[in-house]
C-alpha positions in Angstrom: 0.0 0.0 0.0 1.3 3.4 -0.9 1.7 6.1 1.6 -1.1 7.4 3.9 -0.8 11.0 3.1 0.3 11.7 -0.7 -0.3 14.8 -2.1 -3.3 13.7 -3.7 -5.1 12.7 -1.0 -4.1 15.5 0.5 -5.7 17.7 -1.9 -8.6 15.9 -2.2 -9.0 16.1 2.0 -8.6 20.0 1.3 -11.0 20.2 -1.5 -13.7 18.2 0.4 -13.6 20.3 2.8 -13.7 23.7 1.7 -16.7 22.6 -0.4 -18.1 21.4 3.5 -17.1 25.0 4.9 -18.6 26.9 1.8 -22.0 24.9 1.9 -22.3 25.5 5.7 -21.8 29.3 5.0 -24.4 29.0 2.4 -26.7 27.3 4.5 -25.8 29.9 7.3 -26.8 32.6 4.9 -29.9 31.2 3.8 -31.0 30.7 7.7 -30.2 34.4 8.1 -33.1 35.1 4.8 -35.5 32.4 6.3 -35.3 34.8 9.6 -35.9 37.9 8.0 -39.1 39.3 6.8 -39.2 38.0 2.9 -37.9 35.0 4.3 -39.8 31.9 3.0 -40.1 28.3 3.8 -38.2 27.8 0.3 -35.1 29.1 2.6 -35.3 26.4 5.1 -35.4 23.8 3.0 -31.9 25.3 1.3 -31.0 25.4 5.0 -31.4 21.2 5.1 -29.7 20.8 1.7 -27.1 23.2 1.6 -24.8 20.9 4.2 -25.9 17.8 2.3 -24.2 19.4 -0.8 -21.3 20.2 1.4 -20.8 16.0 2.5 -21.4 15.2 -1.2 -17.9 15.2 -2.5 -16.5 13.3 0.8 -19.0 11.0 0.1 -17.9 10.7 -3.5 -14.5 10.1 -1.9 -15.1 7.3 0.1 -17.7 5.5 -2.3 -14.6 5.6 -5.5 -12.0 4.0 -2.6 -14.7 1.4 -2.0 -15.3 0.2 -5.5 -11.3 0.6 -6.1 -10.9 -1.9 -2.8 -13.8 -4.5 -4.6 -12.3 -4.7 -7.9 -8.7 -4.8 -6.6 -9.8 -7.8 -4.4 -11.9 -9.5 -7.2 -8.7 -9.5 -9.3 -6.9 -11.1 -6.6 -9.4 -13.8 -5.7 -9.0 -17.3 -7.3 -11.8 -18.2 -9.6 -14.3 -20.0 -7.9 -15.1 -23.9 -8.7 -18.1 -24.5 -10.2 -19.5 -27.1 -7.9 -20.9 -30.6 -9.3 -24.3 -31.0 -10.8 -27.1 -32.1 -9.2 -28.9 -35.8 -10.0 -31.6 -35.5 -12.6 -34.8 -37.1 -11.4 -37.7 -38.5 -13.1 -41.4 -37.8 -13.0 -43.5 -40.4 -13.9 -45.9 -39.0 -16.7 -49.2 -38.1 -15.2 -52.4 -38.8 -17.2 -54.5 -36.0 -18.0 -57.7 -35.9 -16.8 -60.7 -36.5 -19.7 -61.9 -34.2 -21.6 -65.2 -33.8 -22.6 -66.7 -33.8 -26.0 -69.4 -32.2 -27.7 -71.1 -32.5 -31.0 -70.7 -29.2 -31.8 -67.2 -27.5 -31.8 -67.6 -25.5 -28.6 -65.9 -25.8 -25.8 -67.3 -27.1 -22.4 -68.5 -23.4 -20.4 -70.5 -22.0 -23.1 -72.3 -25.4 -24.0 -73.5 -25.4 -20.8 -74.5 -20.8 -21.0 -76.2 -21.9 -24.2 -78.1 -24.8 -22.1 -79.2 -22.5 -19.5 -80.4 -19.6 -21.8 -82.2 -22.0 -23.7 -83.9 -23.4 -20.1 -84.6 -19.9 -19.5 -86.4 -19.6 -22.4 -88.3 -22.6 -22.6 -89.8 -21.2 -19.3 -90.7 -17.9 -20.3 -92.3 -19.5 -22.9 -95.3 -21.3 -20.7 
């Protein structure tokens, strides 16, 4: 592992945390218009974001070092071994249950509609 403190890291540190300090003044400022008399609630809610902006870049930081560590330790892993296949087993064929026919070519449900409206009818009819 290279040094703990390069100048790169170093910089970055500084950067992240200038944009911190800036964003809390910001959010410092916008308090100050929320308190005054055309302050609005749109002010507060810069209040809440503005130090959110501020931990965004750390955040950034630490999230690239992360994903640096998980491929660097995915290129050093050994491939894993596939393991060994598991035993086929067999189903005896189940036989399907009958199916009814008709004389005419439709199917089961509306035989039986067409029997009923038909029942219907033959009552009405009286």
């Amino acid at each position: 592992m290279r040094g703990l403190l390069t100048p790169q890291r170093v910089l970055i540190g500084f950067a992240c945390l200038v944009a911190l300090i800036a964003c809390c003044g910001l959010a410092y400022w916008q308090w100050q218009r929320f308190e005054s008399a055309s302050g609005t609630f749109q002010n507060l809610g810069y209040v809440l974001q503005w130090p959110l902006f501020g931990l965004f870049p750390a955040f950034m930081v630490w999230r690239f070092r992360r994903l640096a560590r998980q491929n660097r330790d995915e290129a050093l892993a050994p491939e894993p071994v596939a393991p060994a296949p598991k035993p086929v087993t067999t189903v005896d064929a189940v036989k399907p249950a009958p199916v009814e026919h008709f004389d005419d070519e439709e199917d089961a449900e509306l035989a039986a509609y067409n029997r009923m409206l038909a029942e219907l009818n033959a009552r009405d009819g009286r």
